[in-house]
C-alpha positions in Angstrom: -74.4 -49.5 97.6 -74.6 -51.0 94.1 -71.4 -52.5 93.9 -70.9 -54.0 97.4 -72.1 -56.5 99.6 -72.0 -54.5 102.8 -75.6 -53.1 102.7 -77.7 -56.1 101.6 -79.2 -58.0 104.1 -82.9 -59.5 104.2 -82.5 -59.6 108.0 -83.1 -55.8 108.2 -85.7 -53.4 107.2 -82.7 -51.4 104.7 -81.8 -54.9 103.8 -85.0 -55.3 102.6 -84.9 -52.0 100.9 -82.4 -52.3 99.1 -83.5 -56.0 97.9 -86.6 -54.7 96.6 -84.6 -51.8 94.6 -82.7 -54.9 93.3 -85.4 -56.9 92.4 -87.4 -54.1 91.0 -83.9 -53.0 88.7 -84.6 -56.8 87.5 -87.8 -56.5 86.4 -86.8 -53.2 84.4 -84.2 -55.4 83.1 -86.3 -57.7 81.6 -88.9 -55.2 80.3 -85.6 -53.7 78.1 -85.2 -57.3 77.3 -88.2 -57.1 75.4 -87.4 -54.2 73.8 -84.1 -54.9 72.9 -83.4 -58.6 72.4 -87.5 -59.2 71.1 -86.5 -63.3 70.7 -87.1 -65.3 73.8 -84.2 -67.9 73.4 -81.7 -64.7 73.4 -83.1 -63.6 77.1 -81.1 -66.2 79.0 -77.9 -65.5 77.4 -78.3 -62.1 78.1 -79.5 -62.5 81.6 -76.7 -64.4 82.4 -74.3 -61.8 80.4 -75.5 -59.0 82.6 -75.4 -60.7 86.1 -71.4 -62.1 85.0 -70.5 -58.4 84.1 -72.4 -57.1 87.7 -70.2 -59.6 89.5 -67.0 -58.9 87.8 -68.0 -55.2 88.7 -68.1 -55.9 92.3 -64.9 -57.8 92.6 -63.0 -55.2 90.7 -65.1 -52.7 93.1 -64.7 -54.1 96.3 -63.6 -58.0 96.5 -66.1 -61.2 95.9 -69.1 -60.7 97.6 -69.0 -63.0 100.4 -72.4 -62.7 102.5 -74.9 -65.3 100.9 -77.9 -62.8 101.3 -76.1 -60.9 98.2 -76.2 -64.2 95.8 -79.7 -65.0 96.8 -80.7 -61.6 95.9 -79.4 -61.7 92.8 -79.6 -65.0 91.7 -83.1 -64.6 92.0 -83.5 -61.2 90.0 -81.5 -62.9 87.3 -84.3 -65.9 87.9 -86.9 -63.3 87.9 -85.5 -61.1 84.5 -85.6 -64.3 82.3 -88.7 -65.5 83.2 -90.3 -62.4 82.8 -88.2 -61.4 80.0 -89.0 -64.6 78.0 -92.5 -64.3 78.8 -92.3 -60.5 77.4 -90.7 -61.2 74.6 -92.6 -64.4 73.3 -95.5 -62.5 73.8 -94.2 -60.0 71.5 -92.8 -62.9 69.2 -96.6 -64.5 69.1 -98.0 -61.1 68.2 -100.0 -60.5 64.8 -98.1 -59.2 62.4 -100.2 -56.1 60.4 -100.9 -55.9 57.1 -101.7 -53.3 54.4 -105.3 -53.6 53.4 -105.5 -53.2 49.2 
């Protein structure tokens, strides 16, 4: 299910299962953004790093994924994990940094 096409579809209620787990895995995504990457300009290039070696995956797995519900549903995680991941990690960024009292 991870690396083909076949089962997503937002016009049934499995579809939509299985978009949510997808969208949900995004989200993850970008909270181990924060923890990894911690600068916010990095989080694009990674996004975009992750959802190239995902598709790659699925054409070596099972051909290029040819229904258009399976780019919208990732297109938009990938949308979804930098926004959130920027806005994780600049948070993190703007934080206060502690400091030994003498």
């Amino acid at each position: 299910r991870i690396f083909t096409d076949t089962y997503l579809s937002i016009w049934s209620w499995t579809g939509w299962i299985d978009s949510s787990a997808i969208l949900i895995s995004y989200v993850f995504g970008s909270l181990l953004l924060a923890l990894i990457v911690e600068k916010s300009k990095k989080c694009l290039d990674f996004s975009v790093t992750l959802f190239l070696i995902h598709l790659f995956s699925c054409i070596w797995y099972a051909g290029m994924p040819s229904q258009l519900d399976w780019w919208i549903v990732h297109i938009l995680g990938t949308i979804l994990m930098i926004l959130v991941g920027e806005y994780l990690c600049s948070l993190k960024e703007l934080s206060d940094i502690p400091l030994l009292e003498l």
